[in-house]
N, C-alpha and C positions, 0 to 999 in steps of 0.2 A: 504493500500500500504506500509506502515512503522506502524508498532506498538513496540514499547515494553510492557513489565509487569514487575515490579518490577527490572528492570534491575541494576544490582549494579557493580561495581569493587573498590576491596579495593588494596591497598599497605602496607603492617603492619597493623598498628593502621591507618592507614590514609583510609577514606574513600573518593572516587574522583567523584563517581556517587553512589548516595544514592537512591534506591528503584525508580527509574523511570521510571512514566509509559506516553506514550504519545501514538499519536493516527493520521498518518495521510491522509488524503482521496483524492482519484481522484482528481488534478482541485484544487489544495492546494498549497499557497507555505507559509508552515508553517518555522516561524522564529525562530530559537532556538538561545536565548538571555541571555545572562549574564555577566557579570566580568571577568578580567583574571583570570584567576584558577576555574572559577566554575565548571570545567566539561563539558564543550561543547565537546572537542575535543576527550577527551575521552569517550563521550557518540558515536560520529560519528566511530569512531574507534570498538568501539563495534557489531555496526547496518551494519556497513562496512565486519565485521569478520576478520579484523585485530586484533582484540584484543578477547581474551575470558574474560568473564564475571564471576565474581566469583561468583554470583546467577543472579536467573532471565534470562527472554528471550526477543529474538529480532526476528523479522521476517518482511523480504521484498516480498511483493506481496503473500505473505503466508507460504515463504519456511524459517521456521527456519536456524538462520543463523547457527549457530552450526549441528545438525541434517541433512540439506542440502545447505551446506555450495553451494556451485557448482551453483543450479538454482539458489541460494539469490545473489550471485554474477554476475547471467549472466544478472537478471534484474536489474544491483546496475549501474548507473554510478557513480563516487565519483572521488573530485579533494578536496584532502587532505590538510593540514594545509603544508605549503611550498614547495607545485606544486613539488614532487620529481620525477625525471625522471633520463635517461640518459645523459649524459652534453657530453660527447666523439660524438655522434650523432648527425648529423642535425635533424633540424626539419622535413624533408620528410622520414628521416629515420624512426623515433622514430613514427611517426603517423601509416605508412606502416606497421611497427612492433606493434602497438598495434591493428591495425586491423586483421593480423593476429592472434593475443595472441586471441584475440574475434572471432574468427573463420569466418571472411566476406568475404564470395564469391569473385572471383577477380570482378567480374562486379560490385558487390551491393557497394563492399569497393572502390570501384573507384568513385561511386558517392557521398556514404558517406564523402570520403576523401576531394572530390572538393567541397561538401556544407560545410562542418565544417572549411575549412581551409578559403572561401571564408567570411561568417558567422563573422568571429572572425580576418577577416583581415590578414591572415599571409602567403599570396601570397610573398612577396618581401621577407619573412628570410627565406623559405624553404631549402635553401641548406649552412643555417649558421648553425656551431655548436650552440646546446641549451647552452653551456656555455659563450658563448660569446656574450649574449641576455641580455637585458633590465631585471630586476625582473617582468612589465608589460610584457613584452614580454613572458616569462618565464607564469607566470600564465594564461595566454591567448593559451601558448601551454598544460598548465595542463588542462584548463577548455575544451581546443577540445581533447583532449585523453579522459574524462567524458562523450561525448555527440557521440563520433565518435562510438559507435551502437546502438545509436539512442533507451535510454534504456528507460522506463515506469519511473523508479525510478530516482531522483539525488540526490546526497547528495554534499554541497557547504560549503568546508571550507573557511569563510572570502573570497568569490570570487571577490571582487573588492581591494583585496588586491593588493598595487604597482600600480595601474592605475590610470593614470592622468585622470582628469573631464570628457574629451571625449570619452577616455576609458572604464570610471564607465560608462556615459549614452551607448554607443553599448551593453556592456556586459548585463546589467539592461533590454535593447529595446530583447538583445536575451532571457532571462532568462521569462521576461514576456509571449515572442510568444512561448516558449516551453511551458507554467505553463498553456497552454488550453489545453493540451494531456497529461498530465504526473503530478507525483507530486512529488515536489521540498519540503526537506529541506536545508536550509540555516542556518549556524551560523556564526554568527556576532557579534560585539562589536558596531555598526555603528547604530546610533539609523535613520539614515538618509537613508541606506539602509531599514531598515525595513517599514519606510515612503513607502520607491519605489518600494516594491517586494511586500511586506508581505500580506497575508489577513486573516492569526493567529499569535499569538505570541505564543511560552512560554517564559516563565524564570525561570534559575535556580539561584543556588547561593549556594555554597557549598556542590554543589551535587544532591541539592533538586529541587524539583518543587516548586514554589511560586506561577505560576501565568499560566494560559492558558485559552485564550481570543483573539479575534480580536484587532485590532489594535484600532480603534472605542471606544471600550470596557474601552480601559486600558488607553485611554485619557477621556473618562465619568469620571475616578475616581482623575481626577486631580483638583485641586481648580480653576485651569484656565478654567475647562469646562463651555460655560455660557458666561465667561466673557466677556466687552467691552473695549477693548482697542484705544485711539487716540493721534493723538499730538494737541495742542492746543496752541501752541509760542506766547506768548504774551497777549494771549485774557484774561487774570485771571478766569479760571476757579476755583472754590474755592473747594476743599475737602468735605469742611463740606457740601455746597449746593447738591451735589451728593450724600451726605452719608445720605440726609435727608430720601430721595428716601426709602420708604417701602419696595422695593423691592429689597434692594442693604445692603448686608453684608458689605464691607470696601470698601476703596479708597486708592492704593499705587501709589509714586509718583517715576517713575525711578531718580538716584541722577543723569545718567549720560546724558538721552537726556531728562530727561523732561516728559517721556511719561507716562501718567495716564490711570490706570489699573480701573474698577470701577468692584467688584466680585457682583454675586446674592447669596440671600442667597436660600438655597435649593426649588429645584422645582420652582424655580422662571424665567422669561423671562426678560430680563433687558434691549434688544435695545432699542425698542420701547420707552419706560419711560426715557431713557438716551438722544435718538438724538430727543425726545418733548422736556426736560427741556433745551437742548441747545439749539434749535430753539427759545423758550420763554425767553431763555437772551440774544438770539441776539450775540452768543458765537460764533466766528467762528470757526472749527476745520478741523483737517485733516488725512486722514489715518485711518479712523476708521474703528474696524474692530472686530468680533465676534469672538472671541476664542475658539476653538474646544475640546482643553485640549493642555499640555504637554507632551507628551512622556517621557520626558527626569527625568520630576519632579518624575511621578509616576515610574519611575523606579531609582532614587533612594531610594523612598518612602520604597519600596518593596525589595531591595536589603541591604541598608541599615540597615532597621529593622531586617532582617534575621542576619546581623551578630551580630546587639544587642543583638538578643535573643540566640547565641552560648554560 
């Protein structure tokens, strides 16, 4: 549904998107993750046919974006990096005009219009100009112009950008019901979106590909996968007593609540052996709880390291 091959764009000397190749399928909503400046936006921009490519190719649903610019754009929805619209326009304008620009039946676009406007809540601003809208407000009229013909394809620049908590959860609840028909990429900086959406990642990082993986995947390779964590206020639980444990690599202690971290060491299962030895000191504890990985860790692991190694 989305591939590239080697897709690059330079500036000068400046390379922005380095040989990228990705891949993504039906029933996807694959995460494209990285740093300010990696090249996310200009990779979208590319896949979009907004931008040409100075080598390499892009293709949505098959149709080369270059080549056949026209069908790659008729299956493309995209709500770009700063929701750009008309601001002189209301919102019932601007929607009516992109349904047109998409060529919708008066009937089809009439329903179209009343699901995405009802969808994404923006019954009450229809006949406010867009420039006199909330930045939420605003991005929530970018993400129904994306979705208003109901395309196979999406592409999601920062889509919970500007929206309050309540916001994030509709926009996320819509993003999920659309991601059983269609396949969704998303670029994000929000390691917390990725939590919510995602069931791939990539990551880039100065253009590059580092890393393409499930989200699963890429918290296996954190030191926190495995681990036990609890709070234990009072009871002395002792370091060294845990770290006797065969089957426990270290024991950290947070400086600011207290809360002991206790790691395995590889291929190793550690609850079990952790909540016997406290039961057999009679240790009360609370909160305990199995650590899946961090996200956050292994992706500065990986981001990180890439610039070391420039």
């Amino acid at each position: 549904m989305i591939e590239t091959d080697q897709l690059t764009r330079c500036y000068g000397h400046l390379t922005a998107v380095d040989a990228l190749s990705i891949r993504a399928e039906p029933g996807q909503v694959l995460g494209l993750l990285g740093p300010n400046g990696a090249g996310k936006s200009t990779a979208m921009r590319m896949i979009a046919g907004f931008l040409a490519p100075t080598s390499g190719t892009a293709r949505v649903c098959g149709h080369d974006v270059r080549r056949e610019s026209l069908a790659a754009r008729r299956a493309l929805g995209y709500l770009p990096e700063g929701a750009p619209s008309y601001g002189e326009m209301t919102v019932r304008e601007f929607l009516v005009f992109i349904a047109r620009v998409r060529g919708l039946r008066e009937d089809h676009g009439r329903r179209r219009f009343d699901d995405v406007v009802g969808r994404l809540q923006l019954e009450t601003v229809l006949e406010q100009c867009i420039d006199t809208l909330s930045k939420g407000l605003r991005r929530r009229v970018g993400l129904a112009q994306a979705i208003l013909h109901d395309p196979p394809v999406l592409m999601l620049d920062e889509p919970t950008d500007g929206l309050d908590p309540n916001q994030k959860h509709a926009v996320r609840r819509l993003i999920d019901a659309m991601a059983r028909e269609r396949t969704i990429l998303i670029s994000t900086h929000l390691l917390e979106e990725v939590h919510a959406l995602c069931n791939r990642v990539v990551i880039i990082a100065q253009g590059k590909l580092l890393a393409d993986a499930t989200p699963a995947e890429l918290e296996a390779r954190s030191r926190y996968h495995g681990a036990v964590s609890f709070s234990a206020p009072g009871s002395g639980v002792s370091q060294e007593m845990l770290g006797r444990l065969p089957q426990v690599a270290g024991v950290e202690v947070d400086p600011l609540d207290g809360r002991i971290t206790v790691f395995p060491r590889p291929g190793e299962r550690i609850l079990e052996p952790v909540e016997r030895l406290l039961r057999e000191q009679g240790l009360e504890v609370s909160e305990i709880q199995l650590e899946r990985g961090r996200l956050d860790e292994v992706f500065r692991q990986i981001t990180l390291g890439a610039e070391a190694a420039a």
